[in-house]
C-alpha positions as CSV (number, residue, x, y, z in Angstrom):
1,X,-14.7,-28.4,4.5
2,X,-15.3,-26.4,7.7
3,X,-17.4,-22.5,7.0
4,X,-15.8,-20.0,8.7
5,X,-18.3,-17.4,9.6
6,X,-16.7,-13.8,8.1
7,X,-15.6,-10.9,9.8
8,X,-15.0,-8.6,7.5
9,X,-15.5,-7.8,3.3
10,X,-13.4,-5.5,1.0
11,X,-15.0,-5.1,-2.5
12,X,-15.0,-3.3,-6.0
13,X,-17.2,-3.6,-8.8
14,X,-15.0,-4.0,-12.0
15,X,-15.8,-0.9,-13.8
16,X,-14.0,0.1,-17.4
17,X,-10.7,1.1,-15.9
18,X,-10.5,-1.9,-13.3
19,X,-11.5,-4.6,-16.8
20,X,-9.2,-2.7,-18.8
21,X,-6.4,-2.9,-16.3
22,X,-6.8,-6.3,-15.6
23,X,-7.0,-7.2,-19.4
24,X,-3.6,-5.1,-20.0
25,X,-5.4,-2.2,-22.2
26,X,-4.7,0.9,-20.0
27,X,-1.6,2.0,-21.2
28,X,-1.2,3.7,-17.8
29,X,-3.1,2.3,-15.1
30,X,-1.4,-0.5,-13.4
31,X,-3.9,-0.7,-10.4
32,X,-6.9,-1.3,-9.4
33,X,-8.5,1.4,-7.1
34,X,-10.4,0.7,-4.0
35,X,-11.7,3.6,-1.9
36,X,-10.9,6.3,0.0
37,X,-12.4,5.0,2.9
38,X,-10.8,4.6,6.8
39,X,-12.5,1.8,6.7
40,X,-10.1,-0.2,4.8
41,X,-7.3,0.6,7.6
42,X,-9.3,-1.2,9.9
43,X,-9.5,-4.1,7.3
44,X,-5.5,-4.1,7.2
45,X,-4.9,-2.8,10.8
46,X,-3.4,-6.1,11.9
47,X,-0.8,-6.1,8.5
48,X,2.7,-4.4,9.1
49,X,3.1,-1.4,7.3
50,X,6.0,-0.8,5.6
51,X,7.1,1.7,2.4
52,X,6.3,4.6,4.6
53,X,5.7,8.0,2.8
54,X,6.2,11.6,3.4
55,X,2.5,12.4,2.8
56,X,1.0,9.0,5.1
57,X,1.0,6.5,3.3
58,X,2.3,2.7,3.5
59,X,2.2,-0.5,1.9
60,X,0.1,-3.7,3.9
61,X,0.5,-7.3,2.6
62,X,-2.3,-9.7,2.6
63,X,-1.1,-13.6,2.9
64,X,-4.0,-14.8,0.7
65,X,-4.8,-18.3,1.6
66,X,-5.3,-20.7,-1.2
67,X,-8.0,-21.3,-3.1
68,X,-8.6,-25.4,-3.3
69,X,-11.9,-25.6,-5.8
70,X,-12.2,-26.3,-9.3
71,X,-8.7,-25.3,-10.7
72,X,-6.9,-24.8,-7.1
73,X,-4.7,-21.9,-6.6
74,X,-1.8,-21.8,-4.3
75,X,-1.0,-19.1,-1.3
76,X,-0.6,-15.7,-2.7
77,X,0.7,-12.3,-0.9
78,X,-1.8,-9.3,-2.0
79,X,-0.5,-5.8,-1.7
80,X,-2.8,-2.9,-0.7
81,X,-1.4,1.1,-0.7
82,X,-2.6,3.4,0.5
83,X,-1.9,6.8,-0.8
84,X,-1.4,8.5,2.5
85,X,-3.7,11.4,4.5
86,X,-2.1,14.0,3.0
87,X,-1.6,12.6,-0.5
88,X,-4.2,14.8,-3.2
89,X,-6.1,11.3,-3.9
90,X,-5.9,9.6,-0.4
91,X,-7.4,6.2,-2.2
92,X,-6.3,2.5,-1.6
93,X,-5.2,0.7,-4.6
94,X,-3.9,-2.7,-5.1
95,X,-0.5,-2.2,-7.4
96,X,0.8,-4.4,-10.1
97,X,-2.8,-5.9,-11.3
98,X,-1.6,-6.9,-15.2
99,X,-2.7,-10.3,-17.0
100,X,0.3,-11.6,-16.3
101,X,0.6,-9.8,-12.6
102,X,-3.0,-10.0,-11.0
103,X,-3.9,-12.4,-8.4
104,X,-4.3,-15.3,-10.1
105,X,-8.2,-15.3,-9.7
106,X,-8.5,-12.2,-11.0
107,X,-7.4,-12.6,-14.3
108,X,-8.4,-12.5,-18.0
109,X,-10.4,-16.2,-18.8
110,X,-10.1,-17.1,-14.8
111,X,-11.8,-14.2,-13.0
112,X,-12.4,-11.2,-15.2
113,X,-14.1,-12.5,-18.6
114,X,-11.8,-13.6,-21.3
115,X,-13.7,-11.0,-23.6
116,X,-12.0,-8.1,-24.1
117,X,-14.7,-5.9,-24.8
118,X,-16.3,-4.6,-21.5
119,X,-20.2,-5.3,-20.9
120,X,-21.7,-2.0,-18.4
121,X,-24.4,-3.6,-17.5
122,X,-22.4,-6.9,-15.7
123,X,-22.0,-7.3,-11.9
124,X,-18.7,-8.5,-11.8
125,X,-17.0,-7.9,-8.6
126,X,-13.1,-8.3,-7.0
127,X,-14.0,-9.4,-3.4
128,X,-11.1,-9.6,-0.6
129,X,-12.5,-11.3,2.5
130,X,-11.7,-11.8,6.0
131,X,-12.9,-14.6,7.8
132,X,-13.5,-14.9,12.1
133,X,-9.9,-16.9,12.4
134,X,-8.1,-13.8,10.7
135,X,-7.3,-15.6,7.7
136,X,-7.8,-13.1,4.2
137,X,-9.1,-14.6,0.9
138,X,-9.5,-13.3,-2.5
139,X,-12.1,-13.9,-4.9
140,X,-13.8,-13.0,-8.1
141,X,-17.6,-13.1,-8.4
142,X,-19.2,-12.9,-11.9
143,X,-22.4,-11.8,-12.7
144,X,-23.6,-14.9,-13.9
145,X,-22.8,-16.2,-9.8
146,X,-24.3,-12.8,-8.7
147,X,-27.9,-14.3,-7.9
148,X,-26.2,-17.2,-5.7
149,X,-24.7,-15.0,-2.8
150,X,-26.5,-14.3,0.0
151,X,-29.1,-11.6,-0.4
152,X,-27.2,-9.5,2.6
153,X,-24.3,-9.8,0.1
154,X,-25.7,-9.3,-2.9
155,X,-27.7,-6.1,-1.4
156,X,-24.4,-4.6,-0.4
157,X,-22.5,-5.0,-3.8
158,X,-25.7,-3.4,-5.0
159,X,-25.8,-0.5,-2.7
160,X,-22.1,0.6,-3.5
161,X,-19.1,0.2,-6.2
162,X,-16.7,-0.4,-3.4
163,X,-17.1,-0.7,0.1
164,X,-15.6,-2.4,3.3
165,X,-18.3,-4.3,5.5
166,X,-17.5,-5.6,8.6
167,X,-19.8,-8.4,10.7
168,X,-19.5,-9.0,15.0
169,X,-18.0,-12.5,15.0
């Protein structure tokens, strides 16, 4: 296996609503929520747009290339909204994030803990990456990984729930 140095990464710390979403026990949140940030257009800026809005906002797809470690994952397609400029929350969310609907990493037992009670004190995090040949990829660190990233990566996931970081390449 060849690295691929990265050019860019999206995050979120799972929080209550993002665990309770992913574990189906928000009756009505169906998404997890990014950040407000521009920063995330320049994440997506090479993605089509498409579900245009009245108030700005759109719809990207992310080909997510598959995962071939321990319990291999095929290609997946990763949809990001945006809420639009003129929308009242002008956030990016990534829709339909159920048990049954998540990206496969993500989910109850695979990514997120199989516990359905949520621990505060965790450093669980939903990563999306970009790597220097434009390719995305989607990942789930749990805490007890935390302490093996790089320290540049582990002291952004500390400085910030959510953030977009971006690297020359």
């Amino acid at each position: 296996m060849t690295l691929v140095p990265l050019r860019a990464m999206l995050w979120r710390r799972v929080n209550r609503a993002t665990f309770d979403t992913l574990h189906g026990n928000s009756p009505g949140q169906y998404h997890i929520t990014l950040t407000a940030s521009p920063a995330v257009a320049s994440f997506v800026a090479a993605l089509p747009k498409y579900e245009l809005t009245e108030l700005g906002g759109y719809t990207v797809d992310l080909p997510i290339e598959p995962f071939d470690g321990t319990d291999p994952v095929l290609a997946e397609t990763l949809r990001i909204r945006y809420m639009g400029g003129q929308s009242q929350r002008k956030d990016w969310n990534i829709p339909a994030q159920r048990p049954e609907t998540a990206y496969t990493l993500w989910r109850p037992g695979r990514g997120v803990p199989a516990k359905k009670t949520f621990a505060q004190k965790r450093r669980d995090f939903i990563l999306v990456l970009l790597d220097a040949n434009h390719h995305y990829h989607a990942r789930f660190i749990r805490d007890e990984s935390f302490a093996k990233l790089p320290h540049e990566v582990q002291d952004l996931l500390n400085e910030s729930q959510f953030g977009v970081k971006t690297w020359e390449t």
